[in-house]
C-alpha positions in Angstrom: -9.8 34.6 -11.5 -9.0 30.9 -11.6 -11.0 28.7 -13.8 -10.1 24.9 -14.3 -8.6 25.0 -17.6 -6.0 28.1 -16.1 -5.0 25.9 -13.1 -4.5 22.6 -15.3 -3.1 24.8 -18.0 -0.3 25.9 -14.9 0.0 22.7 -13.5 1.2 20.6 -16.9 3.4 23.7 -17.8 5.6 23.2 -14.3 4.3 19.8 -12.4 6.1 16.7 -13.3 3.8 14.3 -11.9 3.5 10.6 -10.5 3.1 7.5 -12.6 2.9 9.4 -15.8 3.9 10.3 -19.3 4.2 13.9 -18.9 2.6 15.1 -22.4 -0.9 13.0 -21.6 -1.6 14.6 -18.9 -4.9 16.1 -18.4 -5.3 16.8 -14.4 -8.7 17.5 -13.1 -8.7 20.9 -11.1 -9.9 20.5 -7.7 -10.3 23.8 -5.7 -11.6 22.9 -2.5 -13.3 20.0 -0.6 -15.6 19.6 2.6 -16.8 16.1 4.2 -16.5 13.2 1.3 -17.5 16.1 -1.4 -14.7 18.0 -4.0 -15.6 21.0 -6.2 -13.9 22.4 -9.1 -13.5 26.1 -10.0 -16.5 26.1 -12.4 -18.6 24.9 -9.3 -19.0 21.3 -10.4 -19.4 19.1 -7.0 -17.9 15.7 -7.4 -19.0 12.7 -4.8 -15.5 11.5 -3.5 -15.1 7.8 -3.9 -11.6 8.1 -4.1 -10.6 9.4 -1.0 -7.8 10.9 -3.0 -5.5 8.4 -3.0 -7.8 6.2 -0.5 -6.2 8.7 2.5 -8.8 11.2 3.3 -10.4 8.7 5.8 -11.9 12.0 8.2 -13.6 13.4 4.8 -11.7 16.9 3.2 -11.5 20.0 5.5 -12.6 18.8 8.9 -12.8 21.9 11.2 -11.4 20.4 14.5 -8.1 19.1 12.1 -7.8 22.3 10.5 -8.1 24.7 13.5 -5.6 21.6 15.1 -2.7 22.6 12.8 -3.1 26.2 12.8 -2.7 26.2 16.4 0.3 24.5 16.5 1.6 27.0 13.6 1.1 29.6 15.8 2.5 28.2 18.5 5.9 26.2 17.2 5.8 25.6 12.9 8.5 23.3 13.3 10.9 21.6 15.5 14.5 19.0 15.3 13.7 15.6 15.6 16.4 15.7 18.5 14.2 17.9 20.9 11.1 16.8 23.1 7.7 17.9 21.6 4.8 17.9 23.5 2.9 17.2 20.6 5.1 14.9 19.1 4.7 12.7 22.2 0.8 13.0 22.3 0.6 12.0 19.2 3.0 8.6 19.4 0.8 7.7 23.0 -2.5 8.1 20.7 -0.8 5.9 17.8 0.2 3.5 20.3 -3.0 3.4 22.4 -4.5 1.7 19.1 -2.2 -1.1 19.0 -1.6 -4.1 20.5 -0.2 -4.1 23.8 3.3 -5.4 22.9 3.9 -2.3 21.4 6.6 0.6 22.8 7.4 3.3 20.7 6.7 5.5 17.2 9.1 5.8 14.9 7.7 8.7 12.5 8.3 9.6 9.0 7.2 11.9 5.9 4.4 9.3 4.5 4.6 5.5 4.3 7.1 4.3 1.8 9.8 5.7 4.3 7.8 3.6 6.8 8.2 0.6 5.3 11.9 1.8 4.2 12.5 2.1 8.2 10.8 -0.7 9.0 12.9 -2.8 7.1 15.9 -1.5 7.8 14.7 -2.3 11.5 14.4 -5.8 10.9 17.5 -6.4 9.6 19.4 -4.8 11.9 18.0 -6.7 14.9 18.0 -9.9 13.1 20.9 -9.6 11.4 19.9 -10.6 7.9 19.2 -9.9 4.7 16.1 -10.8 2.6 12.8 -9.1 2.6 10.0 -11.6 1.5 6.5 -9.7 0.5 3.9 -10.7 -2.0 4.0 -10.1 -6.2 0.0 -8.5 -5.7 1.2 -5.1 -3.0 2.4 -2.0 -3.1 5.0 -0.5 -0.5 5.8 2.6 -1.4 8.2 4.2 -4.0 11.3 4.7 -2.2 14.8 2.4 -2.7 13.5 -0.4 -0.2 10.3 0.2 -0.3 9.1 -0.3 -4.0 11.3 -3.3 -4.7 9.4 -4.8 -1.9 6.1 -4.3 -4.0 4.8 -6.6 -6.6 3.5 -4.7 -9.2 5.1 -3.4 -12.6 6.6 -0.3 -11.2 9.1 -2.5 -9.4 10.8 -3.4 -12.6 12.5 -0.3 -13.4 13.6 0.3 -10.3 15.5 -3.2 -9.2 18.2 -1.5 -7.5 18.0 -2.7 -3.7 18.7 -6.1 -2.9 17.9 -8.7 -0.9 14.2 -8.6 -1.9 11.6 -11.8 -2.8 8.5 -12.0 -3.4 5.9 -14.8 -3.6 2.0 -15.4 -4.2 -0.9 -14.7 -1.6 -4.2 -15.5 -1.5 -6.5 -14.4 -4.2 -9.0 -16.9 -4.3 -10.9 -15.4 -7.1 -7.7 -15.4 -9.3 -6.1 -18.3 -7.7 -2.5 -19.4 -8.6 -3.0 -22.6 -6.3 -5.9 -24.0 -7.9 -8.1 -23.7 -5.6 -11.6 -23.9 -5.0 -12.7 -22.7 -1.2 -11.3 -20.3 0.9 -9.6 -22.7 3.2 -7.6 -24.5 0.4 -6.7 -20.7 -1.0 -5.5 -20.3 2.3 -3.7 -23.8 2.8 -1.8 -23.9 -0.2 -1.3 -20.2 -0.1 0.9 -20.8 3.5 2.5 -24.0 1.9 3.5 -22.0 -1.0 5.0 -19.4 1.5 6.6 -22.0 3.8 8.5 -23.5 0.1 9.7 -19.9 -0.5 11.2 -19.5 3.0 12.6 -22.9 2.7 13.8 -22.7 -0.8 15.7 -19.2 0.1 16.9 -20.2 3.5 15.6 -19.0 6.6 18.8 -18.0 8.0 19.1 -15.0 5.5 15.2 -13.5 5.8 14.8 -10.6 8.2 11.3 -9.9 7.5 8.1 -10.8 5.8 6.4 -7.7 4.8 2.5 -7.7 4.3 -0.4 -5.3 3.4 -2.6 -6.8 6.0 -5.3 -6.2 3.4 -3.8 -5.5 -0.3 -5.4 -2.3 -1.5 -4.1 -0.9 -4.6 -3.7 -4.4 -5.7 -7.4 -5.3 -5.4 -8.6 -4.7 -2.3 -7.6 -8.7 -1.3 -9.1 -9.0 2.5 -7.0 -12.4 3.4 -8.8 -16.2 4.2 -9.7 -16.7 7.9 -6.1 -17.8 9.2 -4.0 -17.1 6.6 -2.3 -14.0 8.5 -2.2 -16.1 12.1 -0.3 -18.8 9.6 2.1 -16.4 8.6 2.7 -15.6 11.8 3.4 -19.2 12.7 5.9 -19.6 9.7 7.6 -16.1 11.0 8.0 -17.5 14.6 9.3 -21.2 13.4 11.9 -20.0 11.5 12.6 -16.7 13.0 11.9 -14.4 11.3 10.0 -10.7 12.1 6.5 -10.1 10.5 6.0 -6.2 9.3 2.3 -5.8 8.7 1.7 -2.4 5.8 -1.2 -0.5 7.4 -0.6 2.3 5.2 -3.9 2.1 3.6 -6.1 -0.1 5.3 -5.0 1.4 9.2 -7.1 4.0 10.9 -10.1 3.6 9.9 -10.1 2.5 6.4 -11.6 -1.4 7.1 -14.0 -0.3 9.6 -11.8 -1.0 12.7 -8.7 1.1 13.9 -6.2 -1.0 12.1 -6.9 -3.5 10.2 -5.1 -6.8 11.8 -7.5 -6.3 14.4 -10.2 -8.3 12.5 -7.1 -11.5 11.9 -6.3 -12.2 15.6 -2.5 -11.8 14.8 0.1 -9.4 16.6 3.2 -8.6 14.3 6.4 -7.3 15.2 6.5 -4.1 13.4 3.3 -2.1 12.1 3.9 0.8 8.9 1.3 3.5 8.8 0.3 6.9 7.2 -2.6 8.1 4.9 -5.6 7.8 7.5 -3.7 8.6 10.5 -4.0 12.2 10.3 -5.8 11.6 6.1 -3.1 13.4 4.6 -3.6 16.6 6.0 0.1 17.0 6.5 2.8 14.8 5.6 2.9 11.9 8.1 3.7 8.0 8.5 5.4 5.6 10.9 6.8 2.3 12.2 5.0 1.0 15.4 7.6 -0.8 17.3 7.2 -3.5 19.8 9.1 -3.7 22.7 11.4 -5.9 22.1 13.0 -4.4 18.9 12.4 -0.8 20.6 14.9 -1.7 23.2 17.6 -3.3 20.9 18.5 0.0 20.3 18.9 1.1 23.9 22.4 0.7 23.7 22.5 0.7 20.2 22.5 3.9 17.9 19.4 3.7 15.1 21.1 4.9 11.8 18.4 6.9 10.2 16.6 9.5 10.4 14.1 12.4 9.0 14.9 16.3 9.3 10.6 16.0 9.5 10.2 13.2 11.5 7.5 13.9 13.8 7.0 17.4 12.4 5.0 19.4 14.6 2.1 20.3 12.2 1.9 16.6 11.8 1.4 16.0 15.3 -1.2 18.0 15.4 -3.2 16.6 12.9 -2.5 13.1 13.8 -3.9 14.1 17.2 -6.8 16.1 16.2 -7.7 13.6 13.7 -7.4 10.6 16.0 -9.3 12.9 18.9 -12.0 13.4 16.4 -12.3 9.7 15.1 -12.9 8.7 18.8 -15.5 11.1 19.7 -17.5 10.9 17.0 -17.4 7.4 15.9 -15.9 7.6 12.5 -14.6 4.4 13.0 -18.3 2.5 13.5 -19.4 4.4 10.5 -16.6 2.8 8.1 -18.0 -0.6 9.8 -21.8 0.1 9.3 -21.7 1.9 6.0 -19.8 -1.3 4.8 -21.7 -3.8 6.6 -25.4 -2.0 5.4 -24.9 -0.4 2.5 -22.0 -0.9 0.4 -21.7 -4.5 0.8 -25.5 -5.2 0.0 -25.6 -2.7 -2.6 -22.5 -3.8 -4.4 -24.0 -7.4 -3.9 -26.8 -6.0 -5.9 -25.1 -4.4 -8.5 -23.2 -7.8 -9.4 -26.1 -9.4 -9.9 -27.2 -6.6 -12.2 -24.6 -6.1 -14.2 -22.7 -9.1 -16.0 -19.7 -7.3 -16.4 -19.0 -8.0 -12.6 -16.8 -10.6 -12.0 -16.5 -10.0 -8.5 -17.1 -7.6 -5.5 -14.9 -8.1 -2.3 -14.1 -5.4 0.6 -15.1 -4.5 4.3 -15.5 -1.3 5.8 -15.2 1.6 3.2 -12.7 -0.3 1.1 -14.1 -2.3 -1.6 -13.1 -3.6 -5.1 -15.8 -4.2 -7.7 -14.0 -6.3 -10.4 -14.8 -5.8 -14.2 -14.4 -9.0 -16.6 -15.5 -9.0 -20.1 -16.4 -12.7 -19.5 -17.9 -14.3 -16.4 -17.0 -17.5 -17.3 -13.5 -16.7 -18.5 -13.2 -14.4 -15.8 -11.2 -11.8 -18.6 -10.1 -8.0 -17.4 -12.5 -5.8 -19.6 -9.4 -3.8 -21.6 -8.4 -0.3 -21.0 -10.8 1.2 -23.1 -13.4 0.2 -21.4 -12.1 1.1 -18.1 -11.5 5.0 -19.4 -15.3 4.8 -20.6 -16.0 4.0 -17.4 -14.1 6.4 -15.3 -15.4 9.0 -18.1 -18.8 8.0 -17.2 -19.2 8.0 -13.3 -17.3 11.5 -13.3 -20.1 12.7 -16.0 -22.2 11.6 -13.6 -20.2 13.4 -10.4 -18.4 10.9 -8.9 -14.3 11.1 -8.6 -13.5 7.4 -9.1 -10.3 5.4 -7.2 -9.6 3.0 -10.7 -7.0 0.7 -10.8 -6.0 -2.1 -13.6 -9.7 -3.7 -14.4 -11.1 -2.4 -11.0 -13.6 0.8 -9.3 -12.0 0.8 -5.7 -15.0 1.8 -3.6 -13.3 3.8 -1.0 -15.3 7.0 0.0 -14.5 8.8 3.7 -14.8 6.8 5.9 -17.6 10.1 7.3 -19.4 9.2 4.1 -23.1 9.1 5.0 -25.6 6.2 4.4 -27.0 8.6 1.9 -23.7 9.8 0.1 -23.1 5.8 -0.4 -26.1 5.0 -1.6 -25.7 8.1 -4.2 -22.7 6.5 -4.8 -23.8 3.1 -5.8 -26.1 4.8 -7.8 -23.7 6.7 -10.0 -21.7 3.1 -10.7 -25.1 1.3 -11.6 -26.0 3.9 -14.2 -22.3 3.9 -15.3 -22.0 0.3 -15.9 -25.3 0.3 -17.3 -23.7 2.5 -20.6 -21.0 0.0 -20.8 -23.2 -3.0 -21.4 
């Protein structure tokens, strides 16, 4: 019989994981799930605030998902890319039916690094250029393209694709510009943008590639008009706008993909993680119409023995299906609009040690300083203390740098977030 410690115990001895020293390791044992709930094998529930790795928008083990991709095993387990799928196809027309009507065709892939690595090879084959710009606070995936095109530390090691820039966006609470409003945040922000593109030559940038909303980074929802001004620098100078969905699409800000909250239209559109939550392997490029028929005449050269795996399909449709008839998507926008935005508002006026809560939907970041004033990261200790103290408590935490990402299901109930909010307010309450 399985007990946690076997299970981790088998896991270290054979698992090379992500993101890790190997010999630290100490994996929490998870052996099974249902809604925004997780158990181990000692019967210990944990509240998911995680969402895993903020993926499992439809909440763990949905039935109609499930029964979804055992039907298709039955029926056809796998399939070459090169043949017509019926589900395949369903799936791209529901993908496509959520975005913006400029948009022609699915390009799928395994997850959403390879997304982004497409969607950037893409846009340099149609424009014929070279450069990538994104921003130093993102995250993009961990493949050869992909994670030079993010910001953050694990870039460095891995400097080994070229043509890649990267610049500052909007983080008002942290501001590099010096700013003090939201709409000089997002003035200087664009100016700073437009001086990168100038300073590194339009002629040679294919793409700017964006998280429409940063999420590992911090959860940074843009200023009003930032996003519509970076899609006025991309059409002055001509060059194509790739908007990341991978985290915040399908569900994950309340609406189906983010961007729909910015009034902007982009020219290619990454996704994964909530499209089908992880379920199966599964990502893709959106493409619009006009980069979808470049290639009519013109072979595409890349490709994915998986893409648009069957079993995939299936999820993606079911999970899409199920989204839509039972209004997943208005419960990520009331559950943020009524509960976790009030209650986090709450909690940051109770606990000092909040510097600053931002989010929409069921992605949030609550921000822990040591100093108000100085606006200081509490240090690393503290943050372990305080992952060691919400799970105590039976919460699985999303933590990242001096942050608690708030991103339950987006099925969690009003009751399961207020629970929630609960745990963090007695957690932060010991570090005081």
């Amino acid at each position: 019989m399985s007990t946690n410690e076997s299970v981790s115990r088998a896991d270290r001895s054979s698992v090379f994981h992500s993101w890790s020293a190997q010999g630290s390791l100490a994996p929490m044992a998870i052996a099974g799930g249902s809604g925004s709930t997780v158990w181990d094998f000692e019967g210990n529930e944990y509240l998911d605030f995680s969402s895993q790795l903020v993926n499992v928008n439809i909440g763990h083990q949905h039935p109609k998902v499930i029964a979804a991709i055992q039907a298709q095993a039955a029926l056809l387990a796998t399939v070459a890319p090169a043949h017509a799928n019926e589900m395949r196809a369903w799936a791209a027309e529901l993908v496509l039916s959520h975005a913006p009507a400029s948009f022609e065709k699915v390009f799928f892939t395994n997850g959403g690094a390879d997304a982004n690595e497409n969607a950037i090879r893409m846009a340099r084959l149609v424009t014929g250029r070279d450069k990538v710009i994104s921003h130093y606070r993102s995250y993009h995936g961990n493949t050869g393209a992909a994670i030079v095109a993010t910001g953050d530390w694990r870039r460095m090691p891995n400097e080994y694709a070229r043509g890649h820039v990267h610049a500052f966006g909007p983080y008002l609470y942290r501001s590099e510009f010096w700013a003090e409003t939201a709409e000089q945040e997002c003035e200087r922000a664009l100016r700073h943008l437009e001086r990168v593109i100038q300073s590194e030559g339009p002629e040679t940038i294919a793409a700017l590639l964006l998280e429409t909303i940063p999420g590992t980074a911090g959860v940074l929802v843009p200023p009003a008009g930032y996003l519509r001004g970076v899609r006025a620098l991309a059409d002055h100078y001509g060059i194509l706008l790739i908007l990341d969905e991978v985290m915040a699409g399908f569900g994950r800000t309340g609406e189906w993909l983010a961007l729909d909250a910015f009034d902007v239209v982009p020219d290619l559109i990454t996704f994964a993680k909530g499209v089908n939550s992880g379920y199966v392997p599964a990502g893709g490029v959106i493409i619009n119409s006009q980069i979808a028929h470049f290639f009519d005449e013109r072979v595409f050269p890349g490709g994915l023995t998986y893409s648009g795996h069957p079993l995939a399909a299936a999820s993606i449709v079911a999970t899409l299906t199920a989204m839509d008839d039972e209004g997943v998507i208005e419960n990520a926008r009331t559950i943020g609009a009524d509960v976790l935005g009030p209650g986090l508002g709450v909690l940051a006026q109770k606990h000092d040690v909040i510097g600053e809560v931002r989010g929409t939907g069921v992605f949030w970041a609550v921000e822990l300083v040591s100093d108000r004033a100085s606006r200081e990261p509490v240090d690393a200790g503290t943050m372990a203390k305080v992952k060691s103290e919400l799970l105590g408590r039976g919460l699985l935490p999303f933590t990242s740098e001096n942050r608690i990402h708030v991103v339950p299901p987006a099925v969690v109930t009003p009751a399961e977030a207020a629970r929630g909010l609960a745990i963090i307010d007695d957690a932060l309450a010991e570090i005081a």
